[in-house]
N, C-alpha and C positions, 0 to 999 in steps of 0.2 A: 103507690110510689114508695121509694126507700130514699134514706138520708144515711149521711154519713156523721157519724160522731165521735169528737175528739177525745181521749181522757189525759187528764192531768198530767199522765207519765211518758206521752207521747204515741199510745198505740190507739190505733181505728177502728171503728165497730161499724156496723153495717148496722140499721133499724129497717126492720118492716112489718107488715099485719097481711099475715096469711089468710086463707079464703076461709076460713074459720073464724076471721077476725081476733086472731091472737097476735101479740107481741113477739115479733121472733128477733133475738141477734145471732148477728155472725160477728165472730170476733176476728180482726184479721193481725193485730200484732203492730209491729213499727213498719208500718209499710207509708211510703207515696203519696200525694193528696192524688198523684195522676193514676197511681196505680187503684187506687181506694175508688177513686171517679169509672174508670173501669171494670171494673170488679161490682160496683152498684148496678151500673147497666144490666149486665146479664144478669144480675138479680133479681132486676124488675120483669126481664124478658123470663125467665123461668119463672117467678109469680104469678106473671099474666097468664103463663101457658097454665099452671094448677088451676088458676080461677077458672079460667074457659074450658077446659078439659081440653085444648088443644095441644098441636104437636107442637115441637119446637121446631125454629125454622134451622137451614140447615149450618146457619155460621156459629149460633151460640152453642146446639148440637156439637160441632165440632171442637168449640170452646170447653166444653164441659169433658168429651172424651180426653180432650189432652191436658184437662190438670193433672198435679200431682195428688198424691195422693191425701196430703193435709187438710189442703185446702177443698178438695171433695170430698173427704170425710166431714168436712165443717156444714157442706151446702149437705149433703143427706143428714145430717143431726137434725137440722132445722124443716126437712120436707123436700125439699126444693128438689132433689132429686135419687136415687135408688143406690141406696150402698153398692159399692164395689164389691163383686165377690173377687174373692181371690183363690189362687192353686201355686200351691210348690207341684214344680217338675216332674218330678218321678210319681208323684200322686195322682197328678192326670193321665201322664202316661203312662198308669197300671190301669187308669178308668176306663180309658178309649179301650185297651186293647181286651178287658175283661167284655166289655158290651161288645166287641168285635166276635167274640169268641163263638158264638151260636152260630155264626153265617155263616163264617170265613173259611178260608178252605185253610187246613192245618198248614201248608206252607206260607201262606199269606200271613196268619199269625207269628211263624218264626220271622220273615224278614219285620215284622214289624216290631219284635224283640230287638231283633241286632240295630233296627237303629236308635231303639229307645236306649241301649248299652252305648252307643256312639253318644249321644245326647249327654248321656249322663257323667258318660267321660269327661267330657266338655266341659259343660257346667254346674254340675251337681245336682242331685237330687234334692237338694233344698232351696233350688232356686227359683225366685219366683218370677214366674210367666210375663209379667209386666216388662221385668228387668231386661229380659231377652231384644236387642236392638237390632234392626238390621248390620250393622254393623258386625254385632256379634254373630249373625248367623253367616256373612260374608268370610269370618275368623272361621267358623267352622268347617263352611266346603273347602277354602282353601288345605285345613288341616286334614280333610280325607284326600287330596293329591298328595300331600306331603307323607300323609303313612303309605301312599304304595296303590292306593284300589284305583282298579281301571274306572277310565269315563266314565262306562257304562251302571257301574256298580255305584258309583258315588252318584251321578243322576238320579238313579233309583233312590237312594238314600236321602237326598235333597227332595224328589216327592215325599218321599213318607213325613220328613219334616212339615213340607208343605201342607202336608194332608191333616198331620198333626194340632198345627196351627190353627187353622180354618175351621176345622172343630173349634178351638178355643176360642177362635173370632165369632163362631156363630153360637155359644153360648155367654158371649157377653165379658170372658173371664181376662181379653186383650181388645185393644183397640186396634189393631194394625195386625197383620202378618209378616211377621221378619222375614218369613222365606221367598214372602211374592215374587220381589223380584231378581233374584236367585238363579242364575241360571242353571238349569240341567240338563247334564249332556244325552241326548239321545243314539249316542253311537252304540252300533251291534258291533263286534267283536268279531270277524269274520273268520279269525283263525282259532275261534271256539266250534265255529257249525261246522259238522263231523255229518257224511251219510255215510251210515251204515248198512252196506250190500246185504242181498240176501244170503248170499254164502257165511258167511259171518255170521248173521243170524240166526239163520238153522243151526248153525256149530254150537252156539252157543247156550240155542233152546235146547239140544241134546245134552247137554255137560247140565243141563238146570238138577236138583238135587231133588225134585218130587215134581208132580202132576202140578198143583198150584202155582208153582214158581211157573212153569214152561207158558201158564197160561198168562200169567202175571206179564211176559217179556212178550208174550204172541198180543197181547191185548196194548200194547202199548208200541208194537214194531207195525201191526198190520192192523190194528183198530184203529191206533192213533189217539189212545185216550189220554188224559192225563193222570199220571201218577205222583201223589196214590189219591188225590181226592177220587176221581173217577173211576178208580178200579173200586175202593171202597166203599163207594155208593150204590154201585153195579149189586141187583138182586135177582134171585132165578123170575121172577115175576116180571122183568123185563125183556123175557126171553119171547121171540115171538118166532118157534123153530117152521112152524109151517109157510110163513112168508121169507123167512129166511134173512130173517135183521134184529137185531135189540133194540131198545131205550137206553138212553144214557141220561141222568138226573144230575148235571153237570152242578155243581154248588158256585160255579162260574160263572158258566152263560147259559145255565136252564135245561131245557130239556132236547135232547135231538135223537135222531135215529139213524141204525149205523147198519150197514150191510154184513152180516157174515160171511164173510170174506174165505174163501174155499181156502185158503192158510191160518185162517182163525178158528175156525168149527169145529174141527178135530178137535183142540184142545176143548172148548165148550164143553163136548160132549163127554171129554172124557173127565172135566172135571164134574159134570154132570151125574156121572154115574158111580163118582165117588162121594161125593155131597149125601151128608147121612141127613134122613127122614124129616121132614120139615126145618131145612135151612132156610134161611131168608136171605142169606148175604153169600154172594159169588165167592168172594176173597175171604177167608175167617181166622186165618192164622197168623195175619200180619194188621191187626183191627188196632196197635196201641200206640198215641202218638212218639213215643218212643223209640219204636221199631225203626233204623238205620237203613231201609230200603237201599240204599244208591249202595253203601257199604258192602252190602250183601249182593248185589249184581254187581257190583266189581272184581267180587270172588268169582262168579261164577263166570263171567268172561276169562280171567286170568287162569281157569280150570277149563276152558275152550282153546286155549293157546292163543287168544287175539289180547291183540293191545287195546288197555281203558282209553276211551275215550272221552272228550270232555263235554261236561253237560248229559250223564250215562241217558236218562229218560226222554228229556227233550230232546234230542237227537236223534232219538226214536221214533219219534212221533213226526218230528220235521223228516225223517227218513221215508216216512209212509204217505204225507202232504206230498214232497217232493214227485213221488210215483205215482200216484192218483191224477195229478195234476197234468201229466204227460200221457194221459188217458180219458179223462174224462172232463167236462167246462170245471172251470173255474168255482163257480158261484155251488155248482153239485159239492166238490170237493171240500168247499169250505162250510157249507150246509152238514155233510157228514165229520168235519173235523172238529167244528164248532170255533172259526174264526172268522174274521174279513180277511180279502182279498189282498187291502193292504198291510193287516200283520202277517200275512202269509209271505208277500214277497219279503219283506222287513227281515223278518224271524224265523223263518221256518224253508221258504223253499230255496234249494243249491241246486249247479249245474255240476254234473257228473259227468265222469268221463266217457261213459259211456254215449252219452247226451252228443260231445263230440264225433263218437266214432259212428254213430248213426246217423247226423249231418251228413259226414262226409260219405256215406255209403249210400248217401240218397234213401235214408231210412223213414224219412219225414216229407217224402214227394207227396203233393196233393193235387199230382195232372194236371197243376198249371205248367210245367217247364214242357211235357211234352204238346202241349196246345201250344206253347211258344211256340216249337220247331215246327207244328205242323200249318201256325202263323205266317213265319218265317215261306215253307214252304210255297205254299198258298199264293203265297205273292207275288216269289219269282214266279208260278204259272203263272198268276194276270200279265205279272206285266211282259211275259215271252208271248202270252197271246193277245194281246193288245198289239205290239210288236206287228206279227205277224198278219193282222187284223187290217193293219193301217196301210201295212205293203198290199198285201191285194186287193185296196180301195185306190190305188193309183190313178185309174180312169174313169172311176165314177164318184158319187156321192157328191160333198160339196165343195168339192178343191178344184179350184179357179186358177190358172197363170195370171205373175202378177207381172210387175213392167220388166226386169229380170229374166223373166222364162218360165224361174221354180216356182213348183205347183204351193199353195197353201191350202188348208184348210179352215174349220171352225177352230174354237179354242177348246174343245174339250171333247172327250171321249167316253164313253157307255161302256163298262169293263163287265165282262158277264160274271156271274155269281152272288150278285146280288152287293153287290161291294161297292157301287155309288159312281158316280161321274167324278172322275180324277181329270181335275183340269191342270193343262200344260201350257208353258209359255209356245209361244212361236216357233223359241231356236230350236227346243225339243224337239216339235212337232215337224218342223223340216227335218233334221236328224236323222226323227222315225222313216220317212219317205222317202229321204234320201235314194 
């Protein structure tokens, strides 16, 4: 049990005897007899949990996450519970992104620079993790609409916070995640997806300024890989020329297998036989994260005489999903591309114009239309010999006069061809006989 005790000057002390049987106080200042009475409780309730080696249950748990910081410096002084680590801002987010750095695919490390430079803009790099409210993180996506970035970019931005965070929540360093509930826009930008025709491409792979570039734009228009993790991964040792496919060691999504594509092989080959005596790496001349890739294939389009388009590599690659996918299932395509089905429709696949002009030329018939007509067909013969069928049954079969004169028959008819008893009302069936 713990007591509360008064001193002469007006401030309250907390007593109690830890499972060690020592003396502990908490001193709490000029507080409350109400607040001091509460404050004893969860006192008792974390003592009991130390003595029994049990957990805490889940309201003083939550009591404990949302002190300040004082007053939970005071309860770890005395045992009760595990100091607060703490992080300044930019310190963590040099931590996360340094431990990212082994995995990560080099672009995945810069965007997660630009938002750690967004962050820091914000709030500064000496602030500390605690301090960050929802409130504040509310201040801050608002402020990436206000600078100008699309939805879609600022979305993005708000995961990386998010992602941020949740680290720092699962190492104990925040109670809360300001960004959870946060919304991020998930909109594509439809007037960024570019397909890029094969005509263009070939121009472009011709204007490339060595053998490695031409492979670098063929490996990324008609392999579909990503660049540059995946061209940079790419080693001759994945080469499997007899079956006629590579390996790709995605640093993404793992490992797949990709067809050498009779517009990709040439280049293969020919960077093959330029590749001096024990290379290991497909690509060797653009190995530094450094290197300006998209800068440098912007040249070489603009020395093609085609206009840059936006998004130069993924465009390329959603260029070559898009075509695969108008040829072969779905689930092949994204197996050889290395995505789902539904970031494929999302992100990557467009209809072209061409897509129209073969609709309309009946480019995409699969013999159902002409089974229509010959449906169609089909029918009118039944029912002209049915017809026919019924008139020269006039004096026999089971047609009876009724008080009238005209003949009737049964109510239904046997239509040859295997096409079933089509049953007619009455007035038809006089009609027919008429």
């Amino acid at each position: 049990m713990a007591s509360i005790s008064r001193d002469p000057n007006g401030r309250r002390r907390i007593l109690f005897t830890d499972r060690d049987g020592g003396r502990k106080t908490i001193r709490l200042g000029k507080v409350s007899q109400r607040m001091a009475e509460e404050i004893k409780i969860k006192v008792e309730a974390l003592n009991a949990a130390k003595i029994g080696g049990c957990s805490l249950d889940r309201e003083t748990a939550a009591w404990v996450a949302n002190l300040g910081d004082g007053l939970h410096g005071k309860l770890a002084a005395v045992g009760l519970t595990e100091p607060r680590r703490t992080a300044r801002l930019g310190e963590f987010l040099d931590g996360f992104i340094a431990n990212r750095k082994p995995t990560a695919a080099p672009s995945t490390i810069i965007s997660l620079n630009q938002v750690k430079t967004r962050l820091i803009d914000q709030f500064g790099a000496e602030r500390d993790l605690r301090s960050i409210t929802p409130a504040d993180a509310e201040g801050w996506a608002a402020a990436l609409a206000e600078q100008g970035y699309a939805p879609a970019t600022a979305g993005r931005a708000i995961k990386r916070a998010r992602q941020f965070c949740k680290a720092a929540l699962r190492d104990k360093l925040i109670t809360e995640n300001p960004f959870a509930e946060i919304k991020a826009s998930g909109q594509v930008n439809k007037e960024r997806q570019f397909h890029v025709d094969r005509e263009t491409i070939f121009r472009v792979i011709d204007a490339a300024p060595n053998a490695e570039w031409r492979l670098i734009i063929a490996l990324s228009r008609f392999g579909g890989l990503r660049c540059p993790s995946e061209h940079l991964a790419l080693r001759w040792q994945d080469m499997d020329w007899e079956r006629n496919r590579f390996r790709v060691d995605s640093p993404k999504t793992g490992e797949r297998w990709i067809p050498m594509f009779p517009e990709l092989r040439p280049h293969l080959e020919a960077a093959f036989e330029l590749a001096e005596d024990g290379a290991v790496f497909v690509i060797t001349s653009y190995r530094s994260e450094y290197v300006n890739m998209r800068m440098q294939l912007a040249r070489i389009i603009r020395r093609a005489g085609a206009k840059v388009w936006p998004k130069l590599f993924h465009n390329l690659r959603a260029s070559r999903e898009t075509e695969l996918a108008a040829e072969y299932p779905i689930h092949v395509v994204c197996e050889w591309i290395g995505n789902t089905a539904a970031i494929a429709a999302k992100h990557y696949l467009t209809v072209r114009e061409e897509d129209f002009e073969r609709a309309a030329q009946g480019g995409a018939k699969s013999g159902a239309l002409e089974a229509h007509f010959q449906a169609q067909q089909a029918s009118a013969t039944v029912s002209t010999g049915s017809q026919e069928l019924t008139e020269g049954q006039g004096d026999c079969g089971d047609m009876r006069g009724n008080a009238d004169g005209r003949k009737k028959t049964s109510g239904s008819v046997q239509v040859p061809g295997g096409l079933g008893t089509i049953r007619r009302s009455r007035k038809v069936l006089r009609w027919l006989v008429a």
